[in-house]
N, CA, C and O atoms as a GROMACS GRO file, in nm:
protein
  400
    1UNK      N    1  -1.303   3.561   0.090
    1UNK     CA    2  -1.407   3.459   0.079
    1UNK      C    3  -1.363   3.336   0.158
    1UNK      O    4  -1.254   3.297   0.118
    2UNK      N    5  -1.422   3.252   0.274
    2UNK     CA    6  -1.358   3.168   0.333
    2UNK      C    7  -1.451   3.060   0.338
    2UNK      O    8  -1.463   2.964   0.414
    3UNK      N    9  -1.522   3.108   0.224
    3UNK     CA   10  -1.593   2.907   0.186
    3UNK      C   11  -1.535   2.828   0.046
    3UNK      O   12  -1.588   2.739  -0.020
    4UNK      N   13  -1.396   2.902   0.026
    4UNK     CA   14  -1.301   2.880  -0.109
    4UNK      C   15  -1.243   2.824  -0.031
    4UNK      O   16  -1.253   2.838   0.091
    5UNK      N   17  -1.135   2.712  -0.119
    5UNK     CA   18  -1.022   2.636  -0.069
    5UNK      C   19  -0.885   2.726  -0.124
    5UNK      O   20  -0.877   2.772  -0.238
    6UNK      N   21  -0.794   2.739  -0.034
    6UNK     CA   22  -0.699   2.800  -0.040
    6UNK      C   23  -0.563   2.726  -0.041
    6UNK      O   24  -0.534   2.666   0.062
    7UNK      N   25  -0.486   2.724  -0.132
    7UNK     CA   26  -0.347   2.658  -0.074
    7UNK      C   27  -0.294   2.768   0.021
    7UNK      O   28  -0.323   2.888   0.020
    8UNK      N   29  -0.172   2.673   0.140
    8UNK     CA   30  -0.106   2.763   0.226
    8UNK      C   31   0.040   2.717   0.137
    8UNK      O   32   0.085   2.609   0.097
    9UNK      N   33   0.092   2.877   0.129
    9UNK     CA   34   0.220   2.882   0.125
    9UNK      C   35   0.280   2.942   0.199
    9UNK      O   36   0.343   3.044   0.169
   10UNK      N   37   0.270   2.867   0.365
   10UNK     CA   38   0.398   2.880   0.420
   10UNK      C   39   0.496   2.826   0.407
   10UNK      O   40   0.503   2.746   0.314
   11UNK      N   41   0.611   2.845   0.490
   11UNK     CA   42   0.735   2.744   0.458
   11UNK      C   43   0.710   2.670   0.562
   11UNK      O   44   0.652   2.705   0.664
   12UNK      N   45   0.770   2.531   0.527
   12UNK     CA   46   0.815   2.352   0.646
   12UNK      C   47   0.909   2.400   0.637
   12UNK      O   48   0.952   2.464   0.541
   13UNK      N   49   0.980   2.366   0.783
   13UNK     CA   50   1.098   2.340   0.772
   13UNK      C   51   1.095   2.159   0.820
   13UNK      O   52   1.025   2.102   0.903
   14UNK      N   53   1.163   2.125   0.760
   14UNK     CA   54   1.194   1.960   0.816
   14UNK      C   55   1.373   1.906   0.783
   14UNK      O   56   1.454   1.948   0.700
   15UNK      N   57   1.382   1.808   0.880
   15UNK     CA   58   1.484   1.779   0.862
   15UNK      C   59   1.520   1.601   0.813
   15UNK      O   60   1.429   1.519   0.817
   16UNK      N   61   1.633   1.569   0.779
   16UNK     CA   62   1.665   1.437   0.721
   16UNK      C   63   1.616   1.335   0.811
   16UNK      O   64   1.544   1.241   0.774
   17UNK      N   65   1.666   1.361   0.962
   17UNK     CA   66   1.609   1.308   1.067
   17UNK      C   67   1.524   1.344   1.160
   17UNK      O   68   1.517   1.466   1.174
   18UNK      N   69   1.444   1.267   1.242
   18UNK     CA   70   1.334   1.313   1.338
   18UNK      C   71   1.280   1.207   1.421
   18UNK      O   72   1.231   1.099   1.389
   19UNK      N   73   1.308   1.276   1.572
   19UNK     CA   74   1.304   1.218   1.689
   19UNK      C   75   1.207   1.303   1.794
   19UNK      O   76   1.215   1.421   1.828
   20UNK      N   77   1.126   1.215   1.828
   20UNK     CA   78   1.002   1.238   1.909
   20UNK      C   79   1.042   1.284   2.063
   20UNK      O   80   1.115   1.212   2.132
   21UNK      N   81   1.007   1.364   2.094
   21UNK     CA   82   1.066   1.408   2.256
   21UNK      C   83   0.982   1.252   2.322
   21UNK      O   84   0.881   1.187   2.297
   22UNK      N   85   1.073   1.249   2.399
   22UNK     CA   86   1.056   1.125   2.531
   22UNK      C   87   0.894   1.171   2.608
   22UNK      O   88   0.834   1.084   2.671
   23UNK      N   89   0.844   1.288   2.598
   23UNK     CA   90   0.722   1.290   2.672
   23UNK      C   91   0.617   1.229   2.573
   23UNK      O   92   0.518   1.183   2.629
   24UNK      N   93   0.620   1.220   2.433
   24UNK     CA   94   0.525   1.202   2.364
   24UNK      C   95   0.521   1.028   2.397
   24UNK      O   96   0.407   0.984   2.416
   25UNK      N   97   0.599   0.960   2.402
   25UNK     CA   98   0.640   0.793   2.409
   25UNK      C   99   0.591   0.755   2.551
   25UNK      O  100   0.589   0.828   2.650
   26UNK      N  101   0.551   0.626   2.541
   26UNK     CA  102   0.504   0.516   2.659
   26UNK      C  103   0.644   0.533   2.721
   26UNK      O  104   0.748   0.514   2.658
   27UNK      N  105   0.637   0.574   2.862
   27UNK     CA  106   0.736   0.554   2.980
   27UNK      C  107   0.792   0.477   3.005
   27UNK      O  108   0.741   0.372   3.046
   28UNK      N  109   0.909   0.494   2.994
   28UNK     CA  110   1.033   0.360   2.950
   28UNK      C  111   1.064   0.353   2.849
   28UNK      O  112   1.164   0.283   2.842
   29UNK      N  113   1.030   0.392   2.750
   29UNK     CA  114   1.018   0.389   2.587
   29UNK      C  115   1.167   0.482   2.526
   29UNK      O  116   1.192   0.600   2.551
   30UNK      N  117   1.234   0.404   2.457
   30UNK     CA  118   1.332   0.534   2.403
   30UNK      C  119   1.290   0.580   2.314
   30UNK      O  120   1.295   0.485   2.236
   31UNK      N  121   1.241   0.675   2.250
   31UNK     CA  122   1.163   0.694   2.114
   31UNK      C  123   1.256   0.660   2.022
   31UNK      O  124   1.373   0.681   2.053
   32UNK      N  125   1.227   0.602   1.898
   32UNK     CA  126   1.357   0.542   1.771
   32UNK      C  127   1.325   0.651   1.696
   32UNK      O  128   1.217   0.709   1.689
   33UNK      N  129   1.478   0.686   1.614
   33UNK     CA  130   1.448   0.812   1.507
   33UNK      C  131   1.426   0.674   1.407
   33UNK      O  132   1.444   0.552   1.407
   34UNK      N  133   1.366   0.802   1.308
   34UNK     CA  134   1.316   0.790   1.203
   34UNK      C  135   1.405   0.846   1.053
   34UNK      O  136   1.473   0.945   1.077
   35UNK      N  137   1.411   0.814   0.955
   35UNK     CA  138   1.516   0.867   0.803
   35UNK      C  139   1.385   0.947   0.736
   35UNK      O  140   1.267   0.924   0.764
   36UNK      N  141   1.432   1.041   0.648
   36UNK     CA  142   1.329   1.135   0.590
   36UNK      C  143   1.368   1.022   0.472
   36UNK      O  144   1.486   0.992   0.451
   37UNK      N  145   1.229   0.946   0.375
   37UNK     CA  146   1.249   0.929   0.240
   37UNK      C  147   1.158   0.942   0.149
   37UNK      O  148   1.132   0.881   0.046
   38UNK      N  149   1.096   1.066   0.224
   38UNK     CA  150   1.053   1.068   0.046
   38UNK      C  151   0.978   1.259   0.076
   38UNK      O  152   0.940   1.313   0.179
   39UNK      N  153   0.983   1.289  -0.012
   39UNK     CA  154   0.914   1.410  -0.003
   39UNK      C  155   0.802   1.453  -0.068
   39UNK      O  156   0.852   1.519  -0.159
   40UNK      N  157   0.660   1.461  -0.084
   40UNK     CA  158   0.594   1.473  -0.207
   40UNK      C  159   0.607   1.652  -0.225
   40UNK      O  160   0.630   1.727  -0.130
   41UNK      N  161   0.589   1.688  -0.346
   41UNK     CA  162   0.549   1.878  -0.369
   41UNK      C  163   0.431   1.847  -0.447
   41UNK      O  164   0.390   1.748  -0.509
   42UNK      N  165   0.381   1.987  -0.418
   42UNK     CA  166   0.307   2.035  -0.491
   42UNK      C  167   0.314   2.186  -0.540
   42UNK      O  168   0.314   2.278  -0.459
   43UNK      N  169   0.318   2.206  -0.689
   43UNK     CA  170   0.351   2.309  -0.720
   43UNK      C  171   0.247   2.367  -0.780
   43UNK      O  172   0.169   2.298  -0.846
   44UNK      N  173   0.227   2.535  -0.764
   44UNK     CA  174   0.112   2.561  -0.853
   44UNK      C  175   0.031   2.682  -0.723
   44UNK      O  176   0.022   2.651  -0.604
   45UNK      N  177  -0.003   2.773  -0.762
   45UNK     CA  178  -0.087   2.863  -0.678
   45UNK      C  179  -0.185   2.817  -0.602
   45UNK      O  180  -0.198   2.850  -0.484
   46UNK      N  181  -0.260   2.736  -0.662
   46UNK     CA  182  -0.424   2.693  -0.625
   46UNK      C  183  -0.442   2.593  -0.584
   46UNK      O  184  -0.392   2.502  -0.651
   47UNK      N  185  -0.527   2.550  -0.447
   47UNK     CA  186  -0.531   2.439  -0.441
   47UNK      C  187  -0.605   2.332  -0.511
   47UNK      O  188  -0.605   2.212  -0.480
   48UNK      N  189  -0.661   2.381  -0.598
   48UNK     CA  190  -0.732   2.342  -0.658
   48UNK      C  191  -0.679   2.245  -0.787
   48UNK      O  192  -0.743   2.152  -0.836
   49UNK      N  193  -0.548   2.291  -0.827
   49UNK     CA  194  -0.509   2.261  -0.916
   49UNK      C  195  -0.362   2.246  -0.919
   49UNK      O  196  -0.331   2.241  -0.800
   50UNK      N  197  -0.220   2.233  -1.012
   50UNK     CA  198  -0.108   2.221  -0.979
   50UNK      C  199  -0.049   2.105  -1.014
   50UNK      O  200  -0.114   2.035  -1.092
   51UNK      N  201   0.076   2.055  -0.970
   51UNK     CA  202   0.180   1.967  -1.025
   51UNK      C  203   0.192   1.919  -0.934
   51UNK      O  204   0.190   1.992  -0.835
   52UNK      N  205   0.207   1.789  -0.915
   52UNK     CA  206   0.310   1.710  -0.829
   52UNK      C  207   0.415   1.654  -0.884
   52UNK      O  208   0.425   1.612  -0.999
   53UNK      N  209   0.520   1.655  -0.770
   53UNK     CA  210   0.620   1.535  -0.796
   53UNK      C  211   0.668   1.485  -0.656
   53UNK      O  212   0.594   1.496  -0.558
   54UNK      N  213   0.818   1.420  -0.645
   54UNK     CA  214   0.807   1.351  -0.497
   54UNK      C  215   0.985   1.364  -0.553
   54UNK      O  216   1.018   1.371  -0.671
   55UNK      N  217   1.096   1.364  -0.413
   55UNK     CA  218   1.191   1.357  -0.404
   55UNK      C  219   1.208   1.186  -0.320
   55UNK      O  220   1.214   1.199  -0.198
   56UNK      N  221   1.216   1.037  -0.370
   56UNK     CA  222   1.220   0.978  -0.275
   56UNK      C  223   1.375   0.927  -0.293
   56UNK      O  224   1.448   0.939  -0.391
   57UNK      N  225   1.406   0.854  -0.144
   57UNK     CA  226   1.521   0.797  -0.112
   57UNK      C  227   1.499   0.637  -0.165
   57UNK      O  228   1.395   0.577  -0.137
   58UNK      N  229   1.618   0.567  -0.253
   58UNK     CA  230   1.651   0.444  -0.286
   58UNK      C  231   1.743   0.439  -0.224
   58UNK      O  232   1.824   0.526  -0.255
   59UNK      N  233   1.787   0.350  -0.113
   59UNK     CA  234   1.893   0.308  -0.012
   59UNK      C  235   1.961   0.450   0.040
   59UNK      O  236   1.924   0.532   0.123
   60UNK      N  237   2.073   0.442  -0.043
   60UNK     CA  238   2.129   0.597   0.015
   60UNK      C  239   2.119   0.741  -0.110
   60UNK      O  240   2.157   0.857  -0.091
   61UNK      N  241   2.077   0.704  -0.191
   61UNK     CA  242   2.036   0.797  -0.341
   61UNK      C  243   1.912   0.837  -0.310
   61UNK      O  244   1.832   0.762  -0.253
   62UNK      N  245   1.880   0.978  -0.349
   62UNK     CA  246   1.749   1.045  -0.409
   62UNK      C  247   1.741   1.043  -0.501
   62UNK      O  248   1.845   1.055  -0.564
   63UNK      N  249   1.613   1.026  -0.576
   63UNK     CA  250   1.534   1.057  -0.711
   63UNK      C  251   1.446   1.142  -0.687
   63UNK      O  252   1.389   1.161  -0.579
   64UNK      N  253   1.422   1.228  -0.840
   64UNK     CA  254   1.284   1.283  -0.842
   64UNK      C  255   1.239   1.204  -0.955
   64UNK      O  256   1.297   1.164  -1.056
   65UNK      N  257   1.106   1.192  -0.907
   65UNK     CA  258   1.009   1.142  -0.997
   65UNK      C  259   0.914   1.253  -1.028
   65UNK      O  260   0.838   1.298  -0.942
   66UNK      N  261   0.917   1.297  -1.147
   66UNK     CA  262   0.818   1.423  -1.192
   66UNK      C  263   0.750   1.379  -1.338
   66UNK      O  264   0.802   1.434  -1.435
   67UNK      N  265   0.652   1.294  -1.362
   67UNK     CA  266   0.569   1.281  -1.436
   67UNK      C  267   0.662   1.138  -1.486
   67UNK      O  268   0.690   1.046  -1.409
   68UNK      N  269   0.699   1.143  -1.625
   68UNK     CA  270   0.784   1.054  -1.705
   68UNK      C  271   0.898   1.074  -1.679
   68UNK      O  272   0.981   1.019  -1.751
   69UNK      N  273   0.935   1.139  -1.593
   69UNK     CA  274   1.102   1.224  -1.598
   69UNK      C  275   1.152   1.122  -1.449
   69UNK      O  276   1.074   1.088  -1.360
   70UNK      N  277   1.302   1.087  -1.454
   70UNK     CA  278   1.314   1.052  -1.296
   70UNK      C  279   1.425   1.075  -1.299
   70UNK      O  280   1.470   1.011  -1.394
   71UNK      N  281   1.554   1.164  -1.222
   71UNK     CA  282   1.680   1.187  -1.264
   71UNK      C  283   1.734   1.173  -1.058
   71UNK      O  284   1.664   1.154  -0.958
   72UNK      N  285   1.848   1.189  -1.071
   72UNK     CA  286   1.882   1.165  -0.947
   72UNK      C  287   1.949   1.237  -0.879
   72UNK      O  288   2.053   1.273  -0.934
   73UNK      N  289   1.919   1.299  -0.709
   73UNK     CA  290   1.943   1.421  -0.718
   73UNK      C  291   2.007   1.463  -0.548
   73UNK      O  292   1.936   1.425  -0.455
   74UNK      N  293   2.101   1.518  -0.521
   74UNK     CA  294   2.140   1.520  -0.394
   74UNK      C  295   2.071   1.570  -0.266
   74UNK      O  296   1.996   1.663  -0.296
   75UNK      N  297   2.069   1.545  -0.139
   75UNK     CA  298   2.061   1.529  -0.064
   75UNK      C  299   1.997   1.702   0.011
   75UNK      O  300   1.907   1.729   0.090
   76UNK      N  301   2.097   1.786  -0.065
   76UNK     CA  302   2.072   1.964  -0.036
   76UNK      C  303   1.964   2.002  -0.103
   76UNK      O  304   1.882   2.086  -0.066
   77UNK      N  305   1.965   1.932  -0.217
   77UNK     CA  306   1.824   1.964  -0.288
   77UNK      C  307   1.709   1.891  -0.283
   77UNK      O  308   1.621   1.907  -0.367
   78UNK      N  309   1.701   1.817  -0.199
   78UNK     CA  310   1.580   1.742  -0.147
   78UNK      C  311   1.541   1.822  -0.014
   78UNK      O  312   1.425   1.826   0.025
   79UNK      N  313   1.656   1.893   0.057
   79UNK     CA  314   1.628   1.974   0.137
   79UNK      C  315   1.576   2.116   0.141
   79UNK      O  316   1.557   2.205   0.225
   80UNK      N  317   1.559   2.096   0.002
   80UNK     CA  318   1.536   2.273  -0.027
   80UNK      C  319   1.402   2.302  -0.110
   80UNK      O  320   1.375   2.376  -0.205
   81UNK      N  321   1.312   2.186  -0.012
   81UNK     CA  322   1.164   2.222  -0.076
   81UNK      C  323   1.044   2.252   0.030
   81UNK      O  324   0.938   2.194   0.054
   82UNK      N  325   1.110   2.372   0.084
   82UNK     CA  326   1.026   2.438   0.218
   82UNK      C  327   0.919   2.464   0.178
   82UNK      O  328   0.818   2.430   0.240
   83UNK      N  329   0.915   2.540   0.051
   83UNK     CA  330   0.767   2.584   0.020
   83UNK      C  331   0.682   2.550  -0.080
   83UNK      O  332   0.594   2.624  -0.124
   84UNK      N  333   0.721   2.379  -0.137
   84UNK     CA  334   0.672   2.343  -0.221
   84UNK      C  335   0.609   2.188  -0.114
   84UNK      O  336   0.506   2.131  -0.149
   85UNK      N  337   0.672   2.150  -0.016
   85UNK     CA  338   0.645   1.998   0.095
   85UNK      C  339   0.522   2.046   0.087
   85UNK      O  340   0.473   2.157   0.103
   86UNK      N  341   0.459   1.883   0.044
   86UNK     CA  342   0.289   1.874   0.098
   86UNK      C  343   0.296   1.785   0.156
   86UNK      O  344   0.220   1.786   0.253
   87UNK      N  345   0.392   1.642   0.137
   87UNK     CA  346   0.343   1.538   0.280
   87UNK      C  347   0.532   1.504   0.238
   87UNK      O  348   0.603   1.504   0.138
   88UNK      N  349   0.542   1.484   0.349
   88UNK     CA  350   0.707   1.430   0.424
   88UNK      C  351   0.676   1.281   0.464
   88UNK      O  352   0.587   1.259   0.547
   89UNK      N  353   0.739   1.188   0.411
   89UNK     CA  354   0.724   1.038   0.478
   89UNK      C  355   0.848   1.007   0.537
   89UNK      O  356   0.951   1.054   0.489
   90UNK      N  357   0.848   0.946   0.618
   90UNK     CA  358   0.980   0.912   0.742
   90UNK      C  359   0.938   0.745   0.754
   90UNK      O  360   0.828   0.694   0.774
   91UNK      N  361   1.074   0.682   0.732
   91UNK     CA  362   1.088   0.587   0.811
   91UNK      C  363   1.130   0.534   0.898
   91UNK      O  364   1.244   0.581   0.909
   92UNK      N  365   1.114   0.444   0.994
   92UNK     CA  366   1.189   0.413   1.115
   92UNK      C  367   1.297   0.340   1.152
   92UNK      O  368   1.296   0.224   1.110
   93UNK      N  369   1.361   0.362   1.198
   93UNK     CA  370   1.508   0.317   1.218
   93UNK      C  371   1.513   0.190   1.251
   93UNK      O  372   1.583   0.104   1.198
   94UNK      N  373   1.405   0.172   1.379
   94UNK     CA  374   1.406   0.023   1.413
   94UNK      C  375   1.277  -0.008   1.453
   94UNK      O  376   1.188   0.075   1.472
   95UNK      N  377   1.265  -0.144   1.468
   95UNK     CA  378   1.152  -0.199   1.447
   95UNK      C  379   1.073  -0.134   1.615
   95UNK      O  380   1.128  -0.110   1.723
   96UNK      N  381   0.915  -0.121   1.570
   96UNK     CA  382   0.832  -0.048   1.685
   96UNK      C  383   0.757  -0.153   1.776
   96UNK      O  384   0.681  -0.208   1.696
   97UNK      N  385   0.741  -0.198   1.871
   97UNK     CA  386   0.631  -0.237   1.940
   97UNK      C  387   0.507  -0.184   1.965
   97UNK      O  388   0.506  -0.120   2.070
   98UNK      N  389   0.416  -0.186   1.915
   98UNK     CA  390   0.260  -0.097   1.942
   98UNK      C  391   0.190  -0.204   2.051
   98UNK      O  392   0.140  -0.314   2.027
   99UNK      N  393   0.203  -0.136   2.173
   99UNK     CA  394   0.127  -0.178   2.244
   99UNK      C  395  -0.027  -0.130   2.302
   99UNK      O  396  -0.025  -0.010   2.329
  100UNK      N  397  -0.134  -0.181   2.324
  100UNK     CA  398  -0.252  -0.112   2.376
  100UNK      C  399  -0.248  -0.078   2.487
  100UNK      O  400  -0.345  -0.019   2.536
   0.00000   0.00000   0.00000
């Protein structure tokens, strides 16, 4: 049936860090990496329905935040949510110029 909403469970792979190839950037531009901090999941078959929680970074510590619960949690296991990542937030290393 493909007028149903479906969750995809493939796997992300992502990493702690992430750097934009030089073709995507304004010419001259060094692209700045970016820190992985925060991870949201979503757990649960359906898209319809399911759990969230989020792995985020406080300075150099991870937490999970899962409902009332928030415990603190290393670095391998923030990495080891290939098939639960629904949005990955990155921040930037250094400050950006947006030019028009």
């Amino acid at each position: 049936d493909t007028a149903s909403t479906q969750k995809i469970t493939k796997r992300v792979d992502y990493e702690e860090t992430l750097t934009f190839d030089r073709s995507w950037v304004v010419d001259g531009i060094e692209p700045p990496g970016y820190q992985l901090t925060a991870v949201i999941c979503h757990h649960g078959d359906s898209a319809n329905g399911g759990h969230y929680n989020a792995a985020v970074r406080y300075n150099a510590d991870w937490y999970m935040y899962d409902d009332a619960l928030v415990r603190q949690m290393e670095l391998r296991e923030v990495m080891n949510h290939q098939f639960t990542a629904y949005i990955l937030l990155y921040r930037c290393d250094e400050k950006v110029s947006i030019r028009p």
